[in-house]
NUMARSE-839854 format. One record per residue (C-alpha): residue in three letters; chain; y, z, x. Coordinates in pm, 1 decimal, decimal comma. Each point is the difference from the previous one (the first is absolute). Layout:
# residues N
{r "ALA" "A" {Y Z X}}
...
# end
This chain:
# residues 184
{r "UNK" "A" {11294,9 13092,4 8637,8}}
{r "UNK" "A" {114,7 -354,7 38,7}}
{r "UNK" "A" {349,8 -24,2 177,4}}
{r "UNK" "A" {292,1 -226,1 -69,3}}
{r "UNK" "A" {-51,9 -149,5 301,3}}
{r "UNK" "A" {-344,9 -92,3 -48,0}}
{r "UNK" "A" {33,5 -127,6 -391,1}}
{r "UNK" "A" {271,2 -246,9 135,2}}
{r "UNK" "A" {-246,7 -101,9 335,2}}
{r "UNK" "A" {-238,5 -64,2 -270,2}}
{r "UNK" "A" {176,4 -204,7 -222,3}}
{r "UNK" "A" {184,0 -213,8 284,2}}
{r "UNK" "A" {-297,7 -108,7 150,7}}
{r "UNK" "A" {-162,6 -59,4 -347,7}}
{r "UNK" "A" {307,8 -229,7 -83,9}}
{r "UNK" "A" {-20,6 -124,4 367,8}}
{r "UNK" "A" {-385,3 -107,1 -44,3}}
{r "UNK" "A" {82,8 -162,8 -361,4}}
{r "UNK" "A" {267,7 -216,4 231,1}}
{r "UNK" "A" {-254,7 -92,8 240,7}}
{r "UNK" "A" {-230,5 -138,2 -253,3}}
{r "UNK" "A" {264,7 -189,9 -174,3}}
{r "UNK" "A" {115,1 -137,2 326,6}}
{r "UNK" "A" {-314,4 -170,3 70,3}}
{r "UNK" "A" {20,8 -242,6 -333,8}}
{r "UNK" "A" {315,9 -61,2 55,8}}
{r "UNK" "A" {86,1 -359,0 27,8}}
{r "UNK" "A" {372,5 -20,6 166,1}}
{r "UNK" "A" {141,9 -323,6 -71,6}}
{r "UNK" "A" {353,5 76,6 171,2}}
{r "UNK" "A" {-243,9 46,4 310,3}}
{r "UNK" "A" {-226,8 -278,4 -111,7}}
{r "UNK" "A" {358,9 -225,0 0,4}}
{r "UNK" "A" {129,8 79,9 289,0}}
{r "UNK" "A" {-345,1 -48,9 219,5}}
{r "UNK" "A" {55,1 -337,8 -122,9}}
{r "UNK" "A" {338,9 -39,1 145,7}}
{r "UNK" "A" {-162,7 96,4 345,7}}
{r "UNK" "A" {115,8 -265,3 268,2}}
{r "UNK" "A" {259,5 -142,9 -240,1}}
{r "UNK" "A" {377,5 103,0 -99,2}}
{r "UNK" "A" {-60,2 -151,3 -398,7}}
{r "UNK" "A" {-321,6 -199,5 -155,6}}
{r "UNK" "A" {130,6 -297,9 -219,7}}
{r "UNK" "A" {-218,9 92,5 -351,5}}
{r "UNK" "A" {-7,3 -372,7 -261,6}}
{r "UNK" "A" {-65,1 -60,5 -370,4}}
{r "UNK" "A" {-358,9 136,8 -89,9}}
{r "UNK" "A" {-249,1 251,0 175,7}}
{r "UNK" "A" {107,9 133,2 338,2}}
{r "UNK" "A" {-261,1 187,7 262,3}}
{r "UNK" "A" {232,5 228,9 229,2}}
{r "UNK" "A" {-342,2 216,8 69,5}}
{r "UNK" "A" {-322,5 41,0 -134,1}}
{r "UNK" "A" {126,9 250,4 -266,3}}
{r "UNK" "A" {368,1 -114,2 -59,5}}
{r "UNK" "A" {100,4 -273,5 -118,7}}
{r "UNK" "A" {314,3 -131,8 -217,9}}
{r "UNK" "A" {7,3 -300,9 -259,2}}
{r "UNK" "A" {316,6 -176,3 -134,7}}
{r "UNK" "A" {29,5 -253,7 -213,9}}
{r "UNK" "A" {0,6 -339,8 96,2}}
{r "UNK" "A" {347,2 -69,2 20,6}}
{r "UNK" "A" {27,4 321,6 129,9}}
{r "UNK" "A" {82,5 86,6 378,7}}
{r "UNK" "A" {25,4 349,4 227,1}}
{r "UNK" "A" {35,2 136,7 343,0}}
{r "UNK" "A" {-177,8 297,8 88,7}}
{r "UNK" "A" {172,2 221,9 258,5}}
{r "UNK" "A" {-11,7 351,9 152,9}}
{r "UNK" "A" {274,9 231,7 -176,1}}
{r "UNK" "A" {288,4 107,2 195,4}}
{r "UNK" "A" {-117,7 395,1 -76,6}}
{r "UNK" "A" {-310,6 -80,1 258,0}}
{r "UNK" "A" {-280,3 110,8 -264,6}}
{r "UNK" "A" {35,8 -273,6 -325,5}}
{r "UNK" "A" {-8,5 -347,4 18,2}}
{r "UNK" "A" {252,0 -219,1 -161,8}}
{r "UNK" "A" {-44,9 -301,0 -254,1}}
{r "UNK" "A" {250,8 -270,5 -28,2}}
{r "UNK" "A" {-54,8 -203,4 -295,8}}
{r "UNK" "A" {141,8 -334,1 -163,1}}
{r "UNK" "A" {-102,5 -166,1 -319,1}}
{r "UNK" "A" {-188,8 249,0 -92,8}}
{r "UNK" "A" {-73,1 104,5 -329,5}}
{r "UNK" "A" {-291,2 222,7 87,2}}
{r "UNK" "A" {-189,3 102,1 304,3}}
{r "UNK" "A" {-303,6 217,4 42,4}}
{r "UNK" "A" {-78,9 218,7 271,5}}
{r "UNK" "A" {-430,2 7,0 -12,0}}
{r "UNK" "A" {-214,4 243,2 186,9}}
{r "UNK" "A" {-345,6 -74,5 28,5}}
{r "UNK" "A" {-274,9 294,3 -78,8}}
{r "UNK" "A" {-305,0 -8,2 229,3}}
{r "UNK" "A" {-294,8 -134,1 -148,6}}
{r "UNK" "A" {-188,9 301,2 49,3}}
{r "UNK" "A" {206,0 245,5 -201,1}}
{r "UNK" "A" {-98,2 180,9 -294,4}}
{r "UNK" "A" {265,2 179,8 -209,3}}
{r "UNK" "A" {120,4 62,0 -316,3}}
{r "UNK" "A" {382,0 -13,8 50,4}}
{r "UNK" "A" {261,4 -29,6 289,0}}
{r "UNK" "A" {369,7 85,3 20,3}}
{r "UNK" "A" {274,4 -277,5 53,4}}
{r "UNK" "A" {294,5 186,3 196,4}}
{r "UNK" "A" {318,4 -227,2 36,7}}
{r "UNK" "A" {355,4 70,0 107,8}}
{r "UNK" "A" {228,3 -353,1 66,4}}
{r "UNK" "A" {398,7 18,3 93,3}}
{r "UNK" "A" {167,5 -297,0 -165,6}}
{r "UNK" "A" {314,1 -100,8 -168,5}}
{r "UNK" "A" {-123,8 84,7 -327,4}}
{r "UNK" "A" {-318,3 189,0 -168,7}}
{r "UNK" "A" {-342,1 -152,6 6,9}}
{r "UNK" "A" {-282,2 -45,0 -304,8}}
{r "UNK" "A" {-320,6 -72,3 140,3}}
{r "UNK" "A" {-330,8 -56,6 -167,1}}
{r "UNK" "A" {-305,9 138,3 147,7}}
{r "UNK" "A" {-370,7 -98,0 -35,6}}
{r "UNK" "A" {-310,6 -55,8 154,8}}
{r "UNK" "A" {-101,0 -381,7 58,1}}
{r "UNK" "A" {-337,4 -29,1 -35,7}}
{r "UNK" "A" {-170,5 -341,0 198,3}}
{r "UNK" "A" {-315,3 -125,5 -148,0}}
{r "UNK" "A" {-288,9 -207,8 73,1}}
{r "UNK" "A" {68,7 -359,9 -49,8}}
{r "UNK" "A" {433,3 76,2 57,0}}
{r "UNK" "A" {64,0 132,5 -295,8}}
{r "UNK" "A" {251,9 349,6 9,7}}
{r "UNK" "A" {39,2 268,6 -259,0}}
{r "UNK" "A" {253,3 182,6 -26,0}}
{r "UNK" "A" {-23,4 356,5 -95,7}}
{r "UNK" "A" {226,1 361,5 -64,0}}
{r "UNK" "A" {349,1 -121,3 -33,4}}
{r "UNK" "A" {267,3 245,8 92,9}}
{r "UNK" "A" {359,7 -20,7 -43,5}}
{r "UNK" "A" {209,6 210,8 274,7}}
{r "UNK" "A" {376,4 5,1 36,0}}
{r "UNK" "A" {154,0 26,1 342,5}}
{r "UNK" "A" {317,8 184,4 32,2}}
{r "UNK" "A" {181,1 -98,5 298,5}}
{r "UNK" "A" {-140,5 213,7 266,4}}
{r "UNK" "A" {-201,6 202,4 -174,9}}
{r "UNK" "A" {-395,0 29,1 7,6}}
{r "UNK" "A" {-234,8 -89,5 -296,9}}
{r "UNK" "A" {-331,0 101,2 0,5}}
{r "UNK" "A" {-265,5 -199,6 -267,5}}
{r "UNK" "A" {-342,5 87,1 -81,0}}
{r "UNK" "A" {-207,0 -346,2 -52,2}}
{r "UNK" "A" {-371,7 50,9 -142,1}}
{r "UNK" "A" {-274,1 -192,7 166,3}}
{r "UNK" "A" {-263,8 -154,7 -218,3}}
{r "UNK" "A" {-339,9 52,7 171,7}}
{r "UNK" "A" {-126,6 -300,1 238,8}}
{r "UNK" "A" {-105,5 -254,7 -146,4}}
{r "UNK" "A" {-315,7 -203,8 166,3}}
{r "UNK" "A" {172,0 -331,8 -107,3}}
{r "UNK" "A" {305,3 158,4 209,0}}
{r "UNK" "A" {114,3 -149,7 390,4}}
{r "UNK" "A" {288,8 183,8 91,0}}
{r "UNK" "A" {274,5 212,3 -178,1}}
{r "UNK" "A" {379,9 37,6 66,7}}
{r "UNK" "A" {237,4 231,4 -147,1}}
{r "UNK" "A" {326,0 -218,2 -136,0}}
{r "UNK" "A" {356,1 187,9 58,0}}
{r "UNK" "A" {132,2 -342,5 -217,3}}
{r "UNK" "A" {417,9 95,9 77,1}}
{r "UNK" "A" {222,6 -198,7 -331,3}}
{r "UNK" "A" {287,3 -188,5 107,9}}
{r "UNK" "A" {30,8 131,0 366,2}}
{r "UNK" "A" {330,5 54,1 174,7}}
{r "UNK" "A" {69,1 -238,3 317,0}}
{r "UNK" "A" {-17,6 305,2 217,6}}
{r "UNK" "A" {-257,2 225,4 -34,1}}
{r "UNK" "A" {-123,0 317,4 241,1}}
{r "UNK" "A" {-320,8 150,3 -24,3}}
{r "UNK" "A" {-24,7 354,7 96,1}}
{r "UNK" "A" {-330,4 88,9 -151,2}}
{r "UNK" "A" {-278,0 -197,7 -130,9}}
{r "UNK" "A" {-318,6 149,5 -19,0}}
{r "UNK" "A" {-326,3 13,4 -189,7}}
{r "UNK" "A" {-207,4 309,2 6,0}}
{r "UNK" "A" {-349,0 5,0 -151,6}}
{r "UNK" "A" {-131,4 324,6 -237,2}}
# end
C-alpha cells in the first residue's frame, strides 16, 4: 500500500523533473539584458536594430531613442524611452532548435497597461523576413502574461529566427521583471 508520503515524493519530483527540462530551453532575456549591462551603469540603445547580446536585442524606430538600465529591485532591467511609438524587445532562437511552439512570459511595471504583439520573425536567404503567429497580449500593470506562439517548421530557405515582444505606444519608464521564452 502506497503511503501519502510516498504519492506526494512521487509527484514532486515528477513536477520537479518536468521543471528541469523546461529550464534547459529556456531563453531568459531579463538575464540575457542584464549580461549586457556587465561593465556599464546604462547602454545608450538608437533608432533601428540594437545587439545588447547575441540573443537580445531591442529596435526602436528611427526617431526613436532609449536607455537601458538595471532596475532599482536588483533582478529587472529598466527601459527609458523617448519618441517612441513602438519598441520591440527580440530574442533570438538558436539555429539548431526544432519545436513546434514556445511560451512568451512577460510582466512590465509602468505608468499605464501595455499591448504587445508577439511573433516569430523569420530571416531568409537573400534578406528577406517573414513574419509569422501574431499574438495580441495585454499587460496589466504588474501582472504576468503568459502567450503561446506556434512555430512553423524550419524552413531550408530560413537564417535565423527571433521571437518579436512588439510593445504599442510604450510608456517613458518601463521595468522589466520577467521576459522569457521557453521552448515546447
Amino acid at each position: 500500500m502506497t503511503t501519502l508520503y510516498e504519492a506526494a515524493m512521487r509527484n514532486f519530483c515528477a513536477a520537479a523533473d518536468i521543471l528541469e527540462a523546461l529550464q534547459s530551453t529556456r531563453l531568459d532575456l531579463v538575464g540575457e539584458a542584464r549580461n549586457g549591462l556587465i561593465g556599464r551603469p546604462r547602454l545608450a540603445l538608437g533608432g533601428g536594430y540594437n545587439d545588447v547580446t547575441s540573443f537580445f536585442g531591442a529596435c526602436l524606430p528611427v526617431s526613436g531613442r532609449a536607455e537601458l538600465l538595471a532596475a532599482e529591485n536588483g533582478s529587472g532591467v529598466e527601459l527609458r524611452c523617448s519618441s517612441a511609438d513602438w519598441l520591440t524587445l527580440e530574442g533570438t532562437l538558436a539555429g539548431e532548435v526544432i519545436t513546434d511552439s514556445c511560451y512568451v512570459e512577460m510582466q512590465l511595471s509602468a505608468d499605464r497597461p501595455v499591448i504587445a504583439d508577439v511573433f516569430l520573425r523569420e530571416f531568409l536567404d537573400g534578406g528577406a523576413v517573414r513574419d509569422t503567429g501574431h499574438r495580441e497580449c495585454h499587460l496589466s500593470v504588474g501582472g504576468v502574461a503568459v502567450c503561446k506562439l506556434a512555430l512553423p517548421e524550419l524552413a531550408e530557405e530560413v537564417t535565423a529566427r527571433r521571437v518579436i515582444i512588439h510593445l504599442r505606444h510604450p510608456a517613458a519608464r518601463l521595468i522589466i521583471d520577467r521576459l522569457a521564452i521557453t521552448l515546447t
